[in-house]
VOGU-3710 file (C-alpha; in Angstrom, 3 decimals, decimal comma):
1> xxxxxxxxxx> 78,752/138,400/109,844  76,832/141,003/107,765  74,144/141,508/110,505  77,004/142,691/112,900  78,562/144,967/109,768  75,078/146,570/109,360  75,016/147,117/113,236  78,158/148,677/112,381  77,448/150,995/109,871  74,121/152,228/111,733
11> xxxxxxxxxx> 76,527/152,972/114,674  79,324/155,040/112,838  76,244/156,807/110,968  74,742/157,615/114,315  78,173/158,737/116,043  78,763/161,146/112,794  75,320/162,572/113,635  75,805/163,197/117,134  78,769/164,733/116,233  77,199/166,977/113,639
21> xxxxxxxxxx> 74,466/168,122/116,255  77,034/168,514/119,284  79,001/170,728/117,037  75,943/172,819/116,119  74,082/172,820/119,769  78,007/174,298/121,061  78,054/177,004/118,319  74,305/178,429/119,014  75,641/179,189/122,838  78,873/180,514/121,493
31> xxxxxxxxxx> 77,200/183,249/119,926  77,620/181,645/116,224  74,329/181,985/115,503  73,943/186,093/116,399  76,053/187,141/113,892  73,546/185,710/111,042  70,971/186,910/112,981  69,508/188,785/110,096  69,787/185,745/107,617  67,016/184,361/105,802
41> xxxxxxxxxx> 67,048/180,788/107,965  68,725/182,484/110,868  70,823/179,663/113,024  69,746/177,113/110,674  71,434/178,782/107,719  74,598/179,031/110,247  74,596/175,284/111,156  74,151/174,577/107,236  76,806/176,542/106,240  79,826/175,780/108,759
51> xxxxxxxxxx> 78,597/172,022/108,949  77,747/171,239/105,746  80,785/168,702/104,905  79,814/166,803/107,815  76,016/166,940/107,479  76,954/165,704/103,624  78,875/162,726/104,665  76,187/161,619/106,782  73,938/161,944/104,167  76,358/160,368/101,746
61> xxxxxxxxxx> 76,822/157,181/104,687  72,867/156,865/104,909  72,733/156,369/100,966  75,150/154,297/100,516  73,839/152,217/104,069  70,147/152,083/102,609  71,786/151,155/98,729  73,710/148,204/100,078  71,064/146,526/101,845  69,990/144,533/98,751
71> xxxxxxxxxx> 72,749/143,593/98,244  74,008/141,857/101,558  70,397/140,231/101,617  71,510/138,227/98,663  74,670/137,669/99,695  73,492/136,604/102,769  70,565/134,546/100,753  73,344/133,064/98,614  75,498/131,822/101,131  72,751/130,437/103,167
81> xxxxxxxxxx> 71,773/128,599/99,847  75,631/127,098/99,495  75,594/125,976/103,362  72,405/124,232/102,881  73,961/122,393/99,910  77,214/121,719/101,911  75,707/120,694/104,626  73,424/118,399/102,780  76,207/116,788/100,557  78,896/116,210/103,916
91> xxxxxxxxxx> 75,299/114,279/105,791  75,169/111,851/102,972  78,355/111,135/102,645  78,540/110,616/106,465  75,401/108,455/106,372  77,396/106,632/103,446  80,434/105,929/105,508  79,044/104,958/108,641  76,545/102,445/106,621  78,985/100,765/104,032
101> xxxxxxxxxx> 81,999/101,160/106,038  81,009/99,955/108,960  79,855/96,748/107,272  82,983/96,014/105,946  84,640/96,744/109,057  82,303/93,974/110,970  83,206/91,573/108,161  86,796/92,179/108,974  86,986/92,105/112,425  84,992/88,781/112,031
111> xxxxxxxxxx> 87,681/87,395/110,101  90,372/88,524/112,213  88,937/86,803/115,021  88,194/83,573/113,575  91,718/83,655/112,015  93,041/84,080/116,370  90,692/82,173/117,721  90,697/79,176/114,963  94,392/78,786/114,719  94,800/78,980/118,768
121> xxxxxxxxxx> 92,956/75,939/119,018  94,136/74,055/115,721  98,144/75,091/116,489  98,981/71,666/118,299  96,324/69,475/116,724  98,485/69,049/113,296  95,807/66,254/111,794  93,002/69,254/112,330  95,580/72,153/111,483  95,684/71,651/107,305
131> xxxxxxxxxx> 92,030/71,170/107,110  91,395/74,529/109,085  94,239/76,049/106,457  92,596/75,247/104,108  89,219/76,680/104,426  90,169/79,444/105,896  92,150/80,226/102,880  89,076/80,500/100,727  87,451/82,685/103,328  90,954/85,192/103,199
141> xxxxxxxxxx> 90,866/85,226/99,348  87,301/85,974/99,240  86,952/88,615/101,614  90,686/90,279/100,155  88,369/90,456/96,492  85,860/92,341/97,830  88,616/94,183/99,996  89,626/94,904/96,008  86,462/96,354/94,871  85,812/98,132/97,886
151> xxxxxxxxxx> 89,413/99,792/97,342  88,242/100,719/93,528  84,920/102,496/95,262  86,795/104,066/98,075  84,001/105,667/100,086  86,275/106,996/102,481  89,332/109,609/101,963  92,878/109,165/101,286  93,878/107,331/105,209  91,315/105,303/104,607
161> xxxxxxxxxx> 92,109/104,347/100,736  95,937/103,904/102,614  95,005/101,639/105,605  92,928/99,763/102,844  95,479/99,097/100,733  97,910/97,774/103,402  95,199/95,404/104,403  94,860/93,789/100,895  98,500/92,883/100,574  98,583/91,761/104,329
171> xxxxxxxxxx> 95,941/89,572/103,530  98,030/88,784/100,228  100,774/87,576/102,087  98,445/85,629/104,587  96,814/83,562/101,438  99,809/82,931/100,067  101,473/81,772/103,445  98,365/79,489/103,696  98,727/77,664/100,137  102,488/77,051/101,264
181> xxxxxxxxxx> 101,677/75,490/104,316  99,473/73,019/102,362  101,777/72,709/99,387  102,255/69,026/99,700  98,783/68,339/99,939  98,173/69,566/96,994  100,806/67,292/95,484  99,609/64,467/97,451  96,004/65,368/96,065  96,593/64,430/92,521
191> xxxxxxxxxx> 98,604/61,535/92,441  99,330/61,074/88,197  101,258/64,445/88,745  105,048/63,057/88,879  107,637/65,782/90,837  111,063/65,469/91,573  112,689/64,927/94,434  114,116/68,925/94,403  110,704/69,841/93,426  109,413/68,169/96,638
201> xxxxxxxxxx> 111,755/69,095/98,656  111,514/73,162/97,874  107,451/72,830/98,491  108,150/70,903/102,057  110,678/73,355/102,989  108,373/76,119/101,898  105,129/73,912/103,880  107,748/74,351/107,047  108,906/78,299/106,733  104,926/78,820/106,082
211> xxxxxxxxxx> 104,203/76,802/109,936  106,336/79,035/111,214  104,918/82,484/109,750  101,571/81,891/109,895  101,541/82,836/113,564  102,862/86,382/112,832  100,940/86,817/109,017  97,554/86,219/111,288  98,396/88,999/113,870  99,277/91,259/110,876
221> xxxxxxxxxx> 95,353/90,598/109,579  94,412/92,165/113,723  96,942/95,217/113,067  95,752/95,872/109,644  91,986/96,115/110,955  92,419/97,895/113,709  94,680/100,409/111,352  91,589/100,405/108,768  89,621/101,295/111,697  91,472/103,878/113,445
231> xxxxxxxxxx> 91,602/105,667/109,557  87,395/105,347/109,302  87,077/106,773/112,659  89,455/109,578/111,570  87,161/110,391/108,060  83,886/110,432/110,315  85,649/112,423/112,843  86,469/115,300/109,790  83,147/114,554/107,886  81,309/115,402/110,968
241> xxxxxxxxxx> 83,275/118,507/111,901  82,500/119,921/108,526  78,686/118,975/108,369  78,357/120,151/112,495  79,712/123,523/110,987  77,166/123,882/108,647  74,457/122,729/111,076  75,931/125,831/113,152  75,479/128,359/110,546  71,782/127,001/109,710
251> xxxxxx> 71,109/127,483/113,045  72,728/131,223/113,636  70,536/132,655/110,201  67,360/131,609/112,922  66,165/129,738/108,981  61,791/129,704/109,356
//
């Protein structure tokens, strides 16, 4: 940018010049010149005196060209200096992303596929099905609390702080949904703890709407992923435009 305004400037100075001299080089075959022929300087007295505005804005152009200079070096020097920084600061925090993000994301997918793939093959096996519940329950609640501190970090931007969130109440739900289905376990489990008959019944008919949502709460865990994922990819994708930009104007200054 100030390379091509210098270029410019040298260009306008040089057109003024040519100007200047095409005037003068007309007026010394137009007989301008005989009429001072007596004059100290002769024609160059002439040229001096009917061209003198010009010749002085040229002058004044050159000065001003010559006085400047400084000072777009350290503009340019500056803003080479701020790129550098920028471009610094947006590689880290792309290096940051890909590293911690992507982690998480692996963890998630993982979890989204044993969730599919564990409950496919439990579904009709309902001596095998509570068991699997169950332990995958402490696997959802575990991975949702560091789903939590991730959130509090938030090394991505606001989609990705978003699709986060959504994720940590779907898996909410899921957890929940999963303690329901084995509610009267849990009351069989501890057999001193006396319940009523309406207090038994609720949990069973809870146990029972839980069998039949757990299908749907386990696809929501794949949608919420693949949501989380999409966002990340979208951060990168702006992260990298921004530090590729930088990179560009590195490259242009031709940087020893």
């Amino acid at each position: 940018m100030i390379d091509s305004r210098n270029t410019t400037a040298l260009i306008v100075a040089a057109a003024i010049l040519a100007l200047v001299l095409g005037f003068s080089y007309g007026a010394t075959f137009n007989d301008g010149c005989t009429r001072l022929k007596d004059a100290p300087f002769g024609c160059l007295e002439w040229w001096f005196s009917r061209y003198q505005t010009l010749i002085a804005m040229f002058g004044a152009i050159v000065v001003a060209w010559l006085s400047v200079q400084p000072v777009l070096k350290q503009l340019r020097l500056s803003s080479l200096q701020t790129a550098v920084a920028l471009q610094q600061v947006h590689s880290a925090r792309e290096r940051l992303l890909e590293n911690s993000v992507e982690s998480e994301l692996n963890v998630l997918e993982t979890l989204s596929a044993d969730l599919s793939r564990g409950h496919y093959e439990c579904q009709d096996d309902h001596a095998a099905l509570p068991h699997w519940v169950w332990n995958m329950n402490q696997e959802v609640e575990r991975v949702r609390d560091r789903l939590v501190q991730r959130q509090n970090k938030n090394p991505g931007g606001e989609e990705m702080a978003i699709a986060r969130q959504g994720l940590i109440e779907i898996l909410g739900r899921l957890s929940t949904c999963m303690s329901a289905y084995n509610g009267s376990v849990y009351l069989d489990a501890d057999p001193e703890y006396e319940v009523t008959d309406e207090v038994r019944a609720t949990i069973e008919a809870a146990e029972l709407q839980a069998g039949k949502d757990l299908p749907g709460q386990i696809d929501a865990v794949s949608t919420g992923v693949g949501k989380l994922r999409d966002a990340f990819m979208a951060d990168l994708g702006k992260l990298r435009t921004k530090r590729q930009l930088y990179d560009r104007t590195l490259a242009d200054a031709d940087l020893p």
